[in-house]
C-alpha positions in Angstrom: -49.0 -48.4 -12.0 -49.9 -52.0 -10.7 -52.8 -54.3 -12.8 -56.1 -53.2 -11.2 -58.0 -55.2 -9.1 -61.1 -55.7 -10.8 -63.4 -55.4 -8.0 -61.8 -52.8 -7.0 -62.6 -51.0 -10.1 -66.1 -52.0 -9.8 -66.6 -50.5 -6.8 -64.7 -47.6 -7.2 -67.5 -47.1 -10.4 -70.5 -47.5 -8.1 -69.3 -43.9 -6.5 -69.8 -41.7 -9.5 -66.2 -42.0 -11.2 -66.2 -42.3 -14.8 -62.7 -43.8 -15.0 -58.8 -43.4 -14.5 -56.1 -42.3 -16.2 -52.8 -43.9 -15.1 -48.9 -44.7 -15.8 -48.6 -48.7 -17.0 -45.0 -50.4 -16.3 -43.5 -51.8 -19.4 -42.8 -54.8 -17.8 -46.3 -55.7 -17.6 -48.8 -57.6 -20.3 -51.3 -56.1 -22.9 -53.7 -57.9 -24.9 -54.6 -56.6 -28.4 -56.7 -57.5 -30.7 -55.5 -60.1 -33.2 -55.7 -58.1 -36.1 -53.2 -56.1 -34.6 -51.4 -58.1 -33.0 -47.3 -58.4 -33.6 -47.7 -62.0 -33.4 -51.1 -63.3 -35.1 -51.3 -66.2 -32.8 -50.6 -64.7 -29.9 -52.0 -61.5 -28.7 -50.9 -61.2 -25.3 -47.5 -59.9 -24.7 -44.8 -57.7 -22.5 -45.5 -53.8 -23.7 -41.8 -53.5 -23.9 -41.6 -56.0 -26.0 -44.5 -54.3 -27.9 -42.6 -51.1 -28.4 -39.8 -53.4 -29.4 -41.3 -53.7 -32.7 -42.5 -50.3 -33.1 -40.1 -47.1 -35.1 -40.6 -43.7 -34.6 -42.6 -43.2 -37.9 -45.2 -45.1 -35.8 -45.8 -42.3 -34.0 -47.2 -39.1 -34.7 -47.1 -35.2 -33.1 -49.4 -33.9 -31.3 -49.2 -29.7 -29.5 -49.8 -29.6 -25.7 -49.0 -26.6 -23.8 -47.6 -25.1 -26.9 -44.8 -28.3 -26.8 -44.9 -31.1 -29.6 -44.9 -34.6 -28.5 -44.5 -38.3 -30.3 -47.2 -40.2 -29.7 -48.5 -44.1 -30.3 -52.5 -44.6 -29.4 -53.6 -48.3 -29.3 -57.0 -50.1 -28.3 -56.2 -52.6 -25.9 -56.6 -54.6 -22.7 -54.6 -54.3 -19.5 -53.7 -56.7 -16.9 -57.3 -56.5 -14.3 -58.9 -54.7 -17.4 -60.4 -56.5 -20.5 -60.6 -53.4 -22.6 -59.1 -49.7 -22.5 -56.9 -46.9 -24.5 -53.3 -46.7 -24.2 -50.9 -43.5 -25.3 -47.1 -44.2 -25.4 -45.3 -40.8 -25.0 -42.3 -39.4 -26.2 -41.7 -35.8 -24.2 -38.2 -35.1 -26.5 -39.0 -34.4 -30.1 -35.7 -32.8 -30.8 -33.9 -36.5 -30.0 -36.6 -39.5 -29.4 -35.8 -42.5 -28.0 -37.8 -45.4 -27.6 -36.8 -46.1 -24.1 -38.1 -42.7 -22.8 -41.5 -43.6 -23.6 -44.5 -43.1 -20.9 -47.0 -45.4 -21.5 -50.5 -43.8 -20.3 -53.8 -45.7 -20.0 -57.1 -45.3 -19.8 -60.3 -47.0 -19.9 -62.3 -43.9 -21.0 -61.7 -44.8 -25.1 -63.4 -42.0 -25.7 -60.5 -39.2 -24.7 -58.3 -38.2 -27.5 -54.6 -38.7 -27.1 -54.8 -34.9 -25.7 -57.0 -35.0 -23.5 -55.0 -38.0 -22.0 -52.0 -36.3 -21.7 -53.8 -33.1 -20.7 -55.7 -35.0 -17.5 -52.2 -37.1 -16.7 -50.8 -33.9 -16.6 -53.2 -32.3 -13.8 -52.0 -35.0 -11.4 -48.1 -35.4 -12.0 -47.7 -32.2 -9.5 -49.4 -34.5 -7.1 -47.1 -37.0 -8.0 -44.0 -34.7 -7.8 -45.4 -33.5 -4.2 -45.1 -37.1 -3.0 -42.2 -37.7 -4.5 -40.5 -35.2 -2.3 -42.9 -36.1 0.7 -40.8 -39.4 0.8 -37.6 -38.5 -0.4 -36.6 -35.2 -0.1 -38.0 -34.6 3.2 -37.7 -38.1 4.6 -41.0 -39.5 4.7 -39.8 -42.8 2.9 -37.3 -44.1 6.3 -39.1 -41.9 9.3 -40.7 -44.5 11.8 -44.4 -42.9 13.3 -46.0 -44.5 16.1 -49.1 -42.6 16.4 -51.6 -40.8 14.8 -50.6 -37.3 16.5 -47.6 -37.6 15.5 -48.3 -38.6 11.8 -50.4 -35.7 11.5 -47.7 -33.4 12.9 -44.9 -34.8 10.4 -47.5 -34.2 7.3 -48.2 -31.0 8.4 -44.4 -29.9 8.8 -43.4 -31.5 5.5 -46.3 -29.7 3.9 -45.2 -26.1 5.1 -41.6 -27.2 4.6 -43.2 -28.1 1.0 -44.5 -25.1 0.2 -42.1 -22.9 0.9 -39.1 -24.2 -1.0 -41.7 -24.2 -3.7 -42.0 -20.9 -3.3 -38.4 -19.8 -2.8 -37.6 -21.9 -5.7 -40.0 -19.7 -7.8 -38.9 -16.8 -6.6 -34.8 -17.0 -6.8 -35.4 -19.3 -10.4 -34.0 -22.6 -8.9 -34.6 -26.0 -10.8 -36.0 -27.7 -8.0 -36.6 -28.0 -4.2 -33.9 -30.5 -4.0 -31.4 -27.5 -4.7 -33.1 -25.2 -2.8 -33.0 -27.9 0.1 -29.1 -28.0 -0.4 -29.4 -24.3 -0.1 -31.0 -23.8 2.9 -28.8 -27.0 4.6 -26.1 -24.8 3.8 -27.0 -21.7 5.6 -28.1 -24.0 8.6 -24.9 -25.6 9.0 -23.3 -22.3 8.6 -25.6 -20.6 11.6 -24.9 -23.7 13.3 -20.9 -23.1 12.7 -21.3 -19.4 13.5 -23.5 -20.4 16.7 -21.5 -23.2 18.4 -18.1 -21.2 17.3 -19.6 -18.1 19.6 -20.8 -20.0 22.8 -18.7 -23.5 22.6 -15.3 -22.5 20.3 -14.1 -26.2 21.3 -16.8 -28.3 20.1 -17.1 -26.1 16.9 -13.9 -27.2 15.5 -15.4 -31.1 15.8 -18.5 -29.6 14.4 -16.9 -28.2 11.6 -14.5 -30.8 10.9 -17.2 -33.3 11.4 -19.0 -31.6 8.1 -16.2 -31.5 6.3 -15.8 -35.6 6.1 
């Protein structure tokens, strides 16, 4: 997530919203109080170089979704934010690592470290959705020149979306990527099948061509 603008913030207020709840980079400052601070003359520093100095009896477990996690709360401010809540999270109890930490924020300090998790968690199948929007199906290097078409794409990738989602629930796959593989495979073999029918010629290119 990248520092937010505070005007931006402002404004955003003015609509109705109470706050945010976001991912933080580690490579980015935080400002603690001094009391807390690492270094007592200095409290503005990298987070990772925060969570440098921290050990895992730092942390403490919390249940969510009937799964324990590490978690670190700290009052703090962000950059574009004087003043907020931060969770650092550690998904693996079974082997923790310091370097797997998510670092959530929030400026509503008054959401236990639950609830943040538990909100964060509403929108990361929004994230993963995007995530495949660009990558999986292309979005990220496709080139749209108009607004028709735009709305054409996002309205393919969304029914492509939704039903590897749903064949991936069905057959108990991992994840669309593999059900993407899947399907490529049986198109290249209709494709095979199809050219090797009508054109026996140009299938052997064909197939030799998806063999390099």
């Amino acid at each position: 997530m990248k520092g937010p603008n505070t005007e931006i913030i402002k404004s955003v207020f003015n609509f109705g919203f109470k706050g945010f709840i976001g991912r933080y980079h580690k490579g980015r400052n935080i400002f603690t109080p001094k009391k807390d601070s690492i270094n007592k003359e200095n409290d503005k520093f990298l987070l990772k170089n925060y969570i440098e100095n921290l050990t895992i009896n730092d942390f403490h477990k919390i249940k969510f979704n009937g799964e324990e996690k590490y978690i670190y709360e700290l009052e703090c401010g962000f950059t574009g934010l004087e003043t907020g809540k931060m969770v650092l999270v550690i998904d693996d109890v079974e082997n923790p690592a310091l370097a797997n930490i998510r670092p959530l924020i929030t400026n509503i300090k008054t959401l236990s470290a639950v609830e943040i998790v538990f909100f964060y968690s509403k929108r990361w199948k929004e994230e993963t959705y995007h995530q495949h929007f660009k990558d999986t199906f292309g979005a990220r290097t496709h080139k749209i020149r108009t607004l028709k078409g735009l709305s054409v794409f996002i309205e393919l990738i969304a029914i492509s979306y939704l039903f590897c989602e749903n064949r991936k629930i069905k057959k108990g796959m991992e994840s669309i990527s593999e059900v993407k593989t899947e399907l490529m495979g049986i198109v290249t073999h209709l494709t095979h099948a199809a050219l090797k029918f009508y054109y026996p010629e140009v299938s052997k290119v064909f197939f030799l061509g998806t063999l390099n």
